[in-house]
Structures are given as structure tokens and as C-alpha cells.
N, CA, C and O atoms as a printed pandas DataFrame, in Angstrom:
     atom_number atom_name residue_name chain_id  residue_number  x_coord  y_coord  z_coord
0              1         N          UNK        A               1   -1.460  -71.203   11.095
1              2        CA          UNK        A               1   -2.848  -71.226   11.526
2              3         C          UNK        A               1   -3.387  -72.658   11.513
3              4         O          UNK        A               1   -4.276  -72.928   12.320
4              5         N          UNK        A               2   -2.933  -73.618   10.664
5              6        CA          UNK        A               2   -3.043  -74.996   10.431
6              7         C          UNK        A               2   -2.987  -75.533   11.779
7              8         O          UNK        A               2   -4.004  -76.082   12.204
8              9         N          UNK        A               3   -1.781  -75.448   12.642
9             10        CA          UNK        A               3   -2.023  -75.868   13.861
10            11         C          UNK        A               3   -2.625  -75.583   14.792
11            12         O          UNK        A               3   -2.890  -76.361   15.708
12            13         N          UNK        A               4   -3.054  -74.033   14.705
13            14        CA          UNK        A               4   -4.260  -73.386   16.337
14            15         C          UNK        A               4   -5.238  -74.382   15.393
15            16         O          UNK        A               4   -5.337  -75.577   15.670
16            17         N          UNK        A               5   -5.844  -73.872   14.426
17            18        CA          UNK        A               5   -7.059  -74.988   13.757
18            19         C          UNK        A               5   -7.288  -76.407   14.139
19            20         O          UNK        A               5   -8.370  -76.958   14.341
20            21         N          UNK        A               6   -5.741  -77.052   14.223
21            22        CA          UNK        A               6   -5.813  -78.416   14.906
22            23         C          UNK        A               6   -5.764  -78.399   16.172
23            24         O          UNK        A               6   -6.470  -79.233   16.739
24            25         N          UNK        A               7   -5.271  -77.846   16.676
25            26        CA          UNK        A               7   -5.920  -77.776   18.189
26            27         C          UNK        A               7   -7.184  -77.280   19.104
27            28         O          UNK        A               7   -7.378  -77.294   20.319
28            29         N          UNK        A               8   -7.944  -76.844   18.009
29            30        CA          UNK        A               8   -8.808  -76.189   18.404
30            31         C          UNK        A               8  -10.129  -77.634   18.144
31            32         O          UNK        A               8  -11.165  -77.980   18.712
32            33         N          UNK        A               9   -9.406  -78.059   17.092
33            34        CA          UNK        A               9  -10.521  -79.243   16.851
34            35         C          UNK        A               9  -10.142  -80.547   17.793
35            36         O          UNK        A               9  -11.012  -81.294   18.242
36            37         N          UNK        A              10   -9.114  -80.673   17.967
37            38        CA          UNK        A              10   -8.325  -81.914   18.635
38            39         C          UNK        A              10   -6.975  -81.182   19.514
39            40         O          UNK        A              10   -5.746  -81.178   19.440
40            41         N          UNK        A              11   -8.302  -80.444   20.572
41            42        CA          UNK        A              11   -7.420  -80.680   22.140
42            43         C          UNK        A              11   -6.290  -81.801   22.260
43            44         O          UNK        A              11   -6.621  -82.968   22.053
44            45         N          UNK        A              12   -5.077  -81.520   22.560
45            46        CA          UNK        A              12   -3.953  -82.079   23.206
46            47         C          UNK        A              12   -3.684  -81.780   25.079
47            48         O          UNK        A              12   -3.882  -80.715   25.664
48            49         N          UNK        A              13   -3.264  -82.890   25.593
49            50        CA          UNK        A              13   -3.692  -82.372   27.377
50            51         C          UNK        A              13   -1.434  -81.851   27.238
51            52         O          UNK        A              13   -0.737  -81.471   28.179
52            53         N          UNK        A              14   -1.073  -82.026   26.065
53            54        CA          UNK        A              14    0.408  -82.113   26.072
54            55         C          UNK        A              14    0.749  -80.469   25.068
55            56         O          UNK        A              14    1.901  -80.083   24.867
56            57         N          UNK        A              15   -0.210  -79.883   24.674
57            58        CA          UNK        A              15    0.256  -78.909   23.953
58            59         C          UNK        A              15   -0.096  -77.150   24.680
59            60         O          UNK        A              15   -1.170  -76.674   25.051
60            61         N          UNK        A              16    1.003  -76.667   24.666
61            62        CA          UNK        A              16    0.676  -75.093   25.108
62            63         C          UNK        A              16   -0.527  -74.586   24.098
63            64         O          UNK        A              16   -1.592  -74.316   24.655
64            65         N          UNK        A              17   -0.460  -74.431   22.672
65            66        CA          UNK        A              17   -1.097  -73.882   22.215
66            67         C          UNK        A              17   -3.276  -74.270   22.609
67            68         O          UNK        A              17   -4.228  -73.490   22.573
68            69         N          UNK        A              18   -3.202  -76.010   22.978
69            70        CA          UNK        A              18   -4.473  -76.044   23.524
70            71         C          UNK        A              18   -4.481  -75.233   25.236
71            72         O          UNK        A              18   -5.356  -74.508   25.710
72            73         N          UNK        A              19   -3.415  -75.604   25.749
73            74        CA          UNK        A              19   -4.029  -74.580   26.828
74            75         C          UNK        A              19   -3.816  -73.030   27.098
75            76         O          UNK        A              19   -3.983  -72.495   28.194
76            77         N          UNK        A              20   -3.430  -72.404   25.951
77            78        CA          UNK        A              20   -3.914  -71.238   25.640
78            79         C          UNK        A              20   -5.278  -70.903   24.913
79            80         O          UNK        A              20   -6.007  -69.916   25.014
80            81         N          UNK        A              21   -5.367  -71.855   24.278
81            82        CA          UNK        A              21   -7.191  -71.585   23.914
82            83         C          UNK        A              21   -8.108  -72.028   25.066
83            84         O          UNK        A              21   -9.203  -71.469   25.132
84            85         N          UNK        A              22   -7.840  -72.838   25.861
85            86        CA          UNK        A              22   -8.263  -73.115   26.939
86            87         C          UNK        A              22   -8.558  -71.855   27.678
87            88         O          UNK        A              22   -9.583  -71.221   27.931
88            89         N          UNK        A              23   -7.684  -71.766   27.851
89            90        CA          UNK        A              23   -7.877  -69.905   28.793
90            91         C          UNK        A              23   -8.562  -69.465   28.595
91            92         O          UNK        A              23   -9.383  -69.127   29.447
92            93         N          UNK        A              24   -8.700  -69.105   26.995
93            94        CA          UNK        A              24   -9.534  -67.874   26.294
94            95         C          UNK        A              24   -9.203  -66.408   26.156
95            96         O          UNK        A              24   -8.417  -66.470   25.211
96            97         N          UNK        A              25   -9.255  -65.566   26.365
97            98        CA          UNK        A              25   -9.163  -63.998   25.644
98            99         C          UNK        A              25   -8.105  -63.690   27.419
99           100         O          UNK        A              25   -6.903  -63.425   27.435
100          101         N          UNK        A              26   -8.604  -63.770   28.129
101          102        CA          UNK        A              26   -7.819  -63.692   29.455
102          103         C          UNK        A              26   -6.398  -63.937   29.346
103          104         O          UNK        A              26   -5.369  -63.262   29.307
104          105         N          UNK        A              27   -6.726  -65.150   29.310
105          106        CA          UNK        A              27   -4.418  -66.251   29.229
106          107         C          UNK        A              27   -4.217  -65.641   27.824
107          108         O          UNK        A              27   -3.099  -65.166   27.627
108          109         N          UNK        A              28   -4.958  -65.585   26.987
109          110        CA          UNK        A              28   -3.851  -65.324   25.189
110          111         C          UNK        A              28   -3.535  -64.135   25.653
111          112         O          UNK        A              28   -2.354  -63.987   25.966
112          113         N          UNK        A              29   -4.735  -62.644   25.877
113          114        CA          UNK        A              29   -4.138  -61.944   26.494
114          115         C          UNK        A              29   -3.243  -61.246   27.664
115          116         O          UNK        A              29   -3.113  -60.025   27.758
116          117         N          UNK        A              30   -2.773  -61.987   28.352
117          118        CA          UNK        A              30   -2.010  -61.987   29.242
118          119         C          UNK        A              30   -0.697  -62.223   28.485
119          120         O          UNK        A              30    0.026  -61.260   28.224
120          121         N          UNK        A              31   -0.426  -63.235   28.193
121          122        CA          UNK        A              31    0.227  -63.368   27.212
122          123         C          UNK        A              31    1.190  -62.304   25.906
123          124         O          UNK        A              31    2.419  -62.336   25.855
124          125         N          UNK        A              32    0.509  -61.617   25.153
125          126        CA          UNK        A              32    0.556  -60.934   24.459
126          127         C          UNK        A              32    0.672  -59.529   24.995
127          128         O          UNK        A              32    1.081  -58.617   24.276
128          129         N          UNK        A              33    0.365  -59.372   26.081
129          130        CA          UNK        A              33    0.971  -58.167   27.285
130          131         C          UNK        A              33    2.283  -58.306   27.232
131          132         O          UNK        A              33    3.073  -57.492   26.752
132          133         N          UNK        A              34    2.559  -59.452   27.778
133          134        CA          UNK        A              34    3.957  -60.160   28.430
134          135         C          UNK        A              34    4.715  -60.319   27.433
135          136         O          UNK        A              34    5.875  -60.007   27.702
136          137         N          UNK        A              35    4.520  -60.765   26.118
137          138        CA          UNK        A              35    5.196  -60.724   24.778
138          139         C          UNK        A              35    5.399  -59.887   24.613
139          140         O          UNK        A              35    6.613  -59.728   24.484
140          141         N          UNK        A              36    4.399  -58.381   24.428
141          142        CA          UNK        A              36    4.676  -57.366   23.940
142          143         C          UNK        A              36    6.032  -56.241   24.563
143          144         O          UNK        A              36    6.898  -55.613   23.954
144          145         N          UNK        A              37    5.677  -56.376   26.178
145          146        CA          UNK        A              37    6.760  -55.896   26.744
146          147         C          UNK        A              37    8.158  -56.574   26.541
147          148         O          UNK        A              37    9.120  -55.807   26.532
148          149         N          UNK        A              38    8.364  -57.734   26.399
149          150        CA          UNK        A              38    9.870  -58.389   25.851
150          151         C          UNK        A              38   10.191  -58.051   24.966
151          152         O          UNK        A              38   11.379  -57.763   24.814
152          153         N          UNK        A              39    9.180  -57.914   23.856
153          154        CA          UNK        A              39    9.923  -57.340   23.066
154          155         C          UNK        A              39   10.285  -55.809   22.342
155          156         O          UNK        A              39   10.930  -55.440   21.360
156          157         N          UNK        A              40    9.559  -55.217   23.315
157          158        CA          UNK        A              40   10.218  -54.032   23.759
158          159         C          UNK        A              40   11.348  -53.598   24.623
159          160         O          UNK        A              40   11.782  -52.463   24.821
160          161         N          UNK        A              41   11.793  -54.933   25.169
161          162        CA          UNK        A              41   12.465  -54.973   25.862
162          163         C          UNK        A              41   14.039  -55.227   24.650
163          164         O          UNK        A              41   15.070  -54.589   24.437
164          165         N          UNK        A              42   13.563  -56.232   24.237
165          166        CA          UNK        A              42   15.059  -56.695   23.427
166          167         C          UNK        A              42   15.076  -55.717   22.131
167          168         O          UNK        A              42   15.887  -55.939   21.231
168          169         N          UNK        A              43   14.335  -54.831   22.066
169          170        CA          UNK        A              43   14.533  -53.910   20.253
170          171         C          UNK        A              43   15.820  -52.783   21.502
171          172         O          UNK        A              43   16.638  -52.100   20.887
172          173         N          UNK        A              44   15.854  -52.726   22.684
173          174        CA          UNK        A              44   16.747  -51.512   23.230
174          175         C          UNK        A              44   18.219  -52.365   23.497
175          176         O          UNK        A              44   19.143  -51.713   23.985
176          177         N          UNK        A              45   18.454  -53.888   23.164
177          178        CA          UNK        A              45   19.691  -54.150   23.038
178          179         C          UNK        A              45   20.374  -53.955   21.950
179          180         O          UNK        A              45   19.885  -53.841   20.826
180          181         N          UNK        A              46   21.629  -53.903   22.256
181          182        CA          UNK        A              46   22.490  -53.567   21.329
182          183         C          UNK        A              46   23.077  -54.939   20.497
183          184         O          UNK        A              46   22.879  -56.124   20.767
184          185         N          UNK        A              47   23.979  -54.257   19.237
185          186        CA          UNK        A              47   24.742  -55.664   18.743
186          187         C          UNK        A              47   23.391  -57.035   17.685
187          188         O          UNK        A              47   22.285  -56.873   17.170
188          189         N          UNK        A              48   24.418  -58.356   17.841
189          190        CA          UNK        A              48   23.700  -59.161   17.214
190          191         C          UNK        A              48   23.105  -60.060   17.772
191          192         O          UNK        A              48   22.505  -60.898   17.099
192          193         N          UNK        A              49   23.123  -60.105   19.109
193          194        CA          UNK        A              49   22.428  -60.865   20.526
194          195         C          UNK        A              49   21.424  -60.087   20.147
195          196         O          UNK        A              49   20.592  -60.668   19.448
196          197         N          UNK        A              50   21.154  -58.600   20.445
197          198        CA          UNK        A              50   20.095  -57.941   20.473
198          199         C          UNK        A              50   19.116  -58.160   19.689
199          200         O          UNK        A              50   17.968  -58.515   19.959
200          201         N          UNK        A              51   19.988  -57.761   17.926
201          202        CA          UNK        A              51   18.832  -58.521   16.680
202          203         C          UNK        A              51   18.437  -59.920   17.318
203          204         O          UNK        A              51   17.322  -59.992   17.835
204          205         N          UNK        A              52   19.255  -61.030   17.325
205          206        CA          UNK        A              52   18.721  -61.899   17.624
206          207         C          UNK        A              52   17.683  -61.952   18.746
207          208         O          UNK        A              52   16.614  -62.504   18.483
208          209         N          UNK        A              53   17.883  -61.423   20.013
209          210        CA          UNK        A              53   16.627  -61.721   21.036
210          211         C          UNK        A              53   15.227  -60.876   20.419
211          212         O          UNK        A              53   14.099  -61.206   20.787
212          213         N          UNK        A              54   15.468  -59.695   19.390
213          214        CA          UNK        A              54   14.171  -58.965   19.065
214          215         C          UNK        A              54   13.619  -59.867   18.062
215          216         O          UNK        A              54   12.408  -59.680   17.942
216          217         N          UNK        A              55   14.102  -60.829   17.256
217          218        CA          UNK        A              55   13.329  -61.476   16.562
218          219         C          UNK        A              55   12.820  -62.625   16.962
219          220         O          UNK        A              55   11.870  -63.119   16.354
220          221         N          UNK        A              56   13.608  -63.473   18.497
221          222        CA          UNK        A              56   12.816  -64.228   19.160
222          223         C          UNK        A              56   11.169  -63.852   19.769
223          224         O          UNK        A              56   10.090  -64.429   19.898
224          225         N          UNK        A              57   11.839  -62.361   20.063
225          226        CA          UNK        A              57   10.893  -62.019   20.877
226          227         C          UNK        A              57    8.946  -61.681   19.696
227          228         O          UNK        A              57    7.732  -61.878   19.744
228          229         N          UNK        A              58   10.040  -61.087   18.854
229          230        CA          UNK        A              58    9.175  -60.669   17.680
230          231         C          UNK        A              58    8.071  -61.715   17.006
231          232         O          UNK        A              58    6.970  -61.366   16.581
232          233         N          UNK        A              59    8.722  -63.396   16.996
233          234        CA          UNK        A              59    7.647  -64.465   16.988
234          235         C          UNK        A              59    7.258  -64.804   17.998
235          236         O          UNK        A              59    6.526  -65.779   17.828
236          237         N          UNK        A              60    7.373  -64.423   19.430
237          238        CA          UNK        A              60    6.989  -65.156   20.392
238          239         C          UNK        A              60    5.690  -64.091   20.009
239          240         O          UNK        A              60    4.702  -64.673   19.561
240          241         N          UNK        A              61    5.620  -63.105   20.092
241          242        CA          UNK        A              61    4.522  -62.068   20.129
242          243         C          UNK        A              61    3.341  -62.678   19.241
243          244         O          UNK        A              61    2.162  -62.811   19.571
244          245         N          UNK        A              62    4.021  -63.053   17.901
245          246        CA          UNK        A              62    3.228  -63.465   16.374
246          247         C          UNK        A              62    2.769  -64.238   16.823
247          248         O          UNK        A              62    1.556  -64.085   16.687
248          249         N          UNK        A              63    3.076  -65.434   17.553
249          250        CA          UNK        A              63    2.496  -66.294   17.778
250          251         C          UNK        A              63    1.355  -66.613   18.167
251          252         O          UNK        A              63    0.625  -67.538   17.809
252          253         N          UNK        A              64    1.154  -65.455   19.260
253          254        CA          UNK        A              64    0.457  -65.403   20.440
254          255         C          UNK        A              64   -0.745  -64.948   19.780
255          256         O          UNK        A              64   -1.808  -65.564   19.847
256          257         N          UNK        A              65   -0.565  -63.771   19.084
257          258        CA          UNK        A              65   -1.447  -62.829   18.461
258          259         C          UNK        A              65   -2.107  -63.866   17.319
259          260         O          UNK        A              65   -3.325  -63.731   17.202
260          261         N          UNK        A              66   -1.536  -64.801   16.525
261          262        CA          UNK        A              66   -2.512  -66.139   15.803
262          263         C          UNK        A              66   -2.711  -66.871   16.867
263          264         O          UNK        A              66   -2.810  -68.086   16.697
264          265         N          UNK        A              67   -2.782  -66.510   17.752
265          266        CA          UNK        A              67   -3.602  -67.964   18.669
266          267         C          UNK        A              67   -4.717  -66.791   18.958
267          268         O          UNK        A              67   -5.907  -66.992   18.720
268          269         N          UNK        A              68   -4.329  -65.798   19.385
269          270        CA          UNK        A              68   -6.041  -64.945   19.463
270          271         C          UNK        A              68   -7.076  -64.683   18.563
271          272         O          UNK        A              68   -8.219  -64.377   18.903
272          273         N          UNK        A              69   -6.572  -64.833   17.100
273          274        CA          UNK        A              69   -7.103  -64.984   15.813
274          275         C          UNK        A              69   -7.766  -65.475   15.915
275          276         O          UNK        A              69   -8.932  -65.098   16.037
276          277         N          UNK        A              70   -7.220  -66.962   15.918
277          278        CA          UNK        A              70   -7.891  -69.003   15.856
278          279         C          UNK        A              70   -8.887  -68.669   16.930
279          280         O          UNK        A              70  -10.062  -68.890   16.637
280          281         N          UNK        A              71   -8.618  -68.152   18.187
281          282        CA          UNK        A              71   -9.500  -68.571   19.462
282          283         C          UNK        A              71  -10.723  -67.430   18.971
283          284         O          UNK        A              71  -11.783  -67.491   19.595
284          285         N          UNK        A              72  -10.577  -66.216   17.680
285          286        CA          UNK        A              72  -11.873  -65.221   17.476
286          287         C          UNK        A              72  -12.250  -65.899   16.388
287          288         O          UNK        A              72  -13.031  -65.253   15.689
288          289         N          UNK        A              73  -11.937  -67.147   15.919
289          290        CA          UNK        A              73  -12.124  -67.649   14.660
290          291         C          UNK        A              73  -12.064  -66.653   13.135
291          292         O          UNK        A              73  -12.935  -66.463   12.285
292          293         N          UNK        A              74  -10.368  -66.048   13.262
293          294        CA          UNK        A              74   -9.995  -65.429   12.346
294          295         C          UNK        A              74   -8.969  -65.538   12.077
295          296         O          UNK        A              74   -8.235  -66.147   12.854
296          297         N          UNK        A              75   -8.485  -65.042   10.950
297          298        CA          UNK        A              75   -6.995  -65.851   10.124
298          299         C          UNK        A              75   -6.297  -64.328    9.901
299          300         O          UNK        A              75   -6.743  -63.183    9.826
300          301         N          UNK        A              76   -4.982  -64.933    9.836
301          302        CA          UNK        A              76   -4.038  -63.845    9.464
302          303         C          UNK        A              76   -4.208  -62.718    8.351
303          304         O          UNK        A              76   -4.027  -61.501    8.317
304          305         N          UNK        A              77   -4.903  -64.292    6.909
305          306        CA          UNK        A              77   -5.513  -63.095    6.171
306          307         C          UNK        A              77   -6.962  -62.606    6.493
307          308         O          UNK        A              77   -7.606  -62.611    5.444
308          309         N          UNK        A              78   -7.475  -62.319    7.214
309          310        CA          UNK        A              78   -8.624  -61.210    7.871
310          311         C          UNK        A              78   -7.073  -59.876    8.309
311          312         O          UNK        A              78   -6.900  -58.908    7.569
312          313         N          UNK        A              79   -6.640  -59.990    8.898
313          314        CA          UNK        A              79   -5.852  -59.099    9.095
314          315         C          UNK        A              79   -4.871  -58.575    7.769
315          316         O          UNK        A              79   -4.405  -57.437    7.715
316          317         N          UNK        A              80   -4.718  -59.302    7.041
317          318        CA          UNK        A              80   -3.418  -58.620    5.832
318          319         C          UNK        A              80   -4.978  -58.031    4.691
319          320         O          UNK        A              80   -4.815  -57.466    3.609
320          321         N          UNK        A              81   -6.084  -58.291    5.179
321          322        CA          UNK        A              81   -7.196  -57.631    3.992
322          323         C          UNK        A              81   -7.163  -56.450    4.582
323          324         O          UNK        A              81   -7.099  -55.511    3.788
324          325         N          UNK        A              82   -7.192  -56.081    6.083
325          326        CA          UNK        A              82   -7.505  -54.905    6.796
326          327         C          UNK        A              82   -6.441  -53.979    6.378
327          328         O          UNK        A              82   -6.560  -52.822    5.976
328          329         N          UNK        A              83   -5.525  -54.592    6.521
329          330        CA          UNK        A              83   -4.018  -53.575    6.459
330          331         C          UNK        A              83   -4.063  -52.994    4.595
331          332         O          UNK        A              83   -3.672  -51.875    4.261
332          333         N          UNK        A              84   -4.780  -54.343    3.316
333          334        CA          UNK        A              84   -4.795  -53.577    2.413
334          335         C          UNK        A              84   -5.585  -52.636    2.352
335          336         O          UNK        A              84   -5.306  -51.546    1.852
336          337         N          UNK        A              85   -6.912  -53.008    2.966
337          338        CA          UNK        A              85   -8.082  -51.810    2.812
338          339         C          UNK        A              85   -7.415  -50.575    2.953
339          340         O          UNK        A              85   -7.600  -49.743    2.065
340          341         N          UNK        A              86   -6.311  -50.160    4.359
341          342        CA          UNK        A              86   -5.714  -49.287    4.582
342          343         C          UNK        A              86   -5.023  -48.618    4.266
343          344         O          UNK        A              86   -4.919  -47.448    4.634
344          345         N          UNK        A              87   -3.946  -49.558    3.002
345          346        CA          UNK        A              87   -3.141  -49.166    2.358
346          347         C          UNK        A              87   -3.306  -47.994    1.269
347          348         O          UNK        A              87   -4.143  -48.073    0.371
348          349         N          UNK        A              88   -2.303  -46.734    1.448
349          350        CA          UNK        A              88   -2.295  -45.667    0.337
350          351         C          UNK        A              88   -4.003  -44.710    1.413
351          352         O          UNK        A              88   -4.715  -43.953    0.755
352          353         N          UNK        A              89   -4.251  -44.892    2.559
353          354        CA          UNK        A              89   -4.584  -44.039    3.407
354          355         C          UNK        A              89   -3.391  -43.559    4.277
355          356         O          UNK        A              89   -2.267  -44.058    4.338
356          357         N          UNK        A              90   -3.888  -42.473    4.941
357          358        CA          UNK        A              90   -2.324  -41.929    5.634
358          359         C          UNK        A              90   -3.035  -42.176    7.344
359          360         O          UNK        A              90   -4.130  -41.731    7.690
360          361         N          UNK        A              91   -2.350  -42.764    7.986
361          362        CA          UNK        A              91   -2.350  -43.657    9.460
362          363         C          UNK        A              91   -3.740  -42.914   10.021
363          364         O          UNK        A              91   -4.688  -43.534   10.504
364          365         N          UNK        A              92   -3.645  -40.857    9.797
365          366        CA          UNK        A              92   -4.020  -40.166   10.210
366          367         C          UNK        A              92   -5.312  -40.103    9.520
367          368         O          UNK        A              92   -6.297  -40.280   10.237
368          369         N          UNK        A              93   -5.499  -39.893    8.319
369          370        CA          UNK        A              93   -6.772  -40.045    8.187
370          371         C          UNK        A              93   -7.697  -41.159    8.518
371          372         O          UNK        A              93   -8.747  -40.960    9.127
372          373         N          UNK        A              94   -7.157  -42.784    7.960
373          374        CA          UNK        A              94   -7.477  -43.568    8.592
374          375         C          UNK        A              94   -8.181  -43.953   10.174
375          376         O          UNK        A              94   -9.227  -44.553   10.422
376          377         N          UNK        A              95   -7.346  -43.459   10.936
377          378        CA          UNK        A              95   -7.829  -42.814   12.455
378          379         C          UNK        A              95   -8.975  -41.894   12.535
379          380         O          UNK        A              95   -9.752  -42.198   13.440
380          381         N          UNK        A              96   -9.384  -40.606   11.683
381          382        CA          UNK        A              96   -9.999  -40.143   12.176
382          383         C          UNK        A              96  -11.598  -40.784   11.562
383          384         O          UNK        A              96  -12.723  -40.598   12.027
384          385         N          UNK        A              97  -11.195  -41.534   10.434
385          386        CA          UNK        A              97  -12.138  -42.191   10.014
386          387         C          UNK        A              97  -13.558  -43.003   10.539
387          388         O          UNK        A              97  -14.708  -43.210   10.153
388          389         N          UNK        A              98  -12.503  -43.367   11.890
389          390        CA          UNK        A              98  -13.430  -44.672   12.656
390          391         C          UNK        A              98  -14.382  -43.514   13.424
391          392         O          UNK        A              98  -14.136  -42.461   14.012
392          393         N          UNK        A              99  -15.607  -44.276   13.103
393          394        CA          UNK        A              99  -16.786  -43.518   14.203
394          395         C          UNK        A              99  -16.732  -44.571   15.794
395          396         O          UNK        A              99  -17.673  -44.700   16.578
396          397         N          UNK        A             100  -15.337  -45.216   15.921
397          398        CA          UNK        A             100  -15.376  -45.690   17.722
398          399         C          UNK        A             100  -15.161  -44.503   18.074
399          400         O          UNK        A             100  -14.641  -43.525   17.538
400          401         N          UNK        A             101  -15.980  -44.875   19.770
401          402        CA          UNK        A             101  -15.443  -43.603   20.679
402          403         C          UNK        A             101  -14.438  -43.431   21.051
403          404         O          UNK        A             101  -13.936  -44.552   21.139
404          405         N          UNK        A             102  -13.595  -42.556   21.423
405          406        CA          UNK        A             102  -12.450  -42.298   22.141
406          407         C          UNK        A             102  -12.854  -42.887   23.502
407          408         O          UNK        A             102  -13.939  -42.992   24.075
408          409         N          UNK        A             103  -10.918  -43.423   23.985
409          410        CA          UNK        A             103  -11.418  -44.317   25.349
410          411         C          UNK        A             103  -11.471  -43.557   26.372
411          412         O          UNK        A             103  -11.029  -42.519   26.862
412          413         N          UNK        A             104  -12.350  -44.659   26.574
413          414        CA          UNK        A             104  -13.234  -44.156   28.238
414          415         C          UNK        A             104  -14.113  -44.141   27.766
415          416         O          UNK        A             104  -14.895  -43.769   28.641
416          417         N          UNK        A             105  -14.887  -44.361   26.507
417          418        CA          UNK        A             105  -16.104  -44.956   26.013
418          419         C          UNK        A             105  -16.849  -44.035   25.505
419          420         O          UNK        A             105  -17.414  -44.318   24.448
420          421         N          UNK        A             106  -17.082  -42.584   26.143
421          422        CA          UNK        A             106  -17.791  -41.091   25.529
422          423         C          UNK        A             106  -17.440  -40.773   24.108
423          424         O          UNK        A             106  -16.279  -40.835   23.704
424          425         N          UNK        A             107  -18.492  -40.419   23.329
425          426        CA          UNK        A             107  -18.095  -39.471   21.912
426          427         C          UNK        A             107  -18.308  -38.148   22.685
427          428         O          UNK        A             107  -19.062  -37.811   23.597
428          429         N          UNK        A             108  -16.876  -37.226   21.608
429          430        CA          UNK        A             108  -16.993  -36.198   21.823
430          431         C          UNK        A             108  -18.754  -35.461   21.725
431          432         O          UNK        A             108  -19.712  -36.073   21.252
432          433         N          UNK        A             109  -18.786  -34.672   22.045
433          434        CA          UNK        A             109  -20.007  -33.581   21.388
434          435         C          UNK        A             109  -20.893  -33.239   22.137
435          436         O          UNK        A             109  -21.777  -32.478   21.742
């Protein structure tokens, strides 16, 4: 996070990570589409190429996803507090917990 932080304060015209904040929520997310499908792509190879391309793929994703952090001005730990809050809830209750609407934006009722 040290480095989205430095780039966020001191633009580089030479670094990907400034012109992904450049973009904004658009390019990171685009991005993190495109990550996400690779590496769904490489968890269905086989062998030790396979491990290996799913864990390339697996930080290319991480990466992406702390640059959307930095660019919401939030840190990894904002996310590892969420996941404890969660922890020793079951996925399912958790879920039904949230008063968001179901998508497409309507509450039931």
C-alpha cells in the first residue's frame, strides 16, 4: 500500500500504478474484471505450470484490488477488520444480515 500511497501523492508519467489511479474506478475496474477472469482461467490448468500461472494470476488480481483501495482511500486492513467482524458468522447468516437491496435495486415487500 506504501507504493499506491506514493503514487498517489507523487504521480510518475513512467509508472502503471499512477495511470491506473489516473483512470479511476473505470480502468482499476476494468482491470480487475480482466484479472478476475485469468484467473479463473489458470485455477482450470493442470500440473505445476498451472499452480504456477494461478498464483501469477492470483497477485495480478491483489494487486489491482489495492490499487482500488488506495484510489477509495482504504487499506487492506479496512478489509482484514471486515473479514474479522465476520469471522465465527456463517457466510449465510452474514448475508441475510445486510439491509442492501437485492440487485436491481428493489427491497423485497
Amino acid at each position: 500500500m506504501e507504493t499506491i500511497e506514493g503514487r498517489k501523492k507523487n504521480p510518475s508519467s513512467k509508472s502503471y500504478t499512477t495511470r491506473l489511479l489516473e483512470g479511476g474506478v473505470d480502468t482499476i475496474g476494468a482491470k480487475i474484471l480482466e484479472e478476475a477472469g485469468e484467473l479463473v482461467e489458470a485455477a482450470r490448468e493442470e500440473g505445476e505450470a498451472g499452480r504456477t500461472h494461478l498464483v501469477h494470476e492470483a497477485a495480478d488480481l491483489a494487486y489491482h484490488m489495492l490499487v482500488l483501495l488506495g484510489y477509495c482511500d482504504l487499506t487492506l486492513g479496512d478489509v482484514e477488520a471486515e473479514l474479522a467482524r465476520r469471522f465465527g458468522t456463517s457466510g449465510l447468516q452474514e448475508k441475510a444480515s445486510r439491509s442492501d437491496p437485492p440487485a436491481g435495486g428493489e427491497k423485497n415487500g
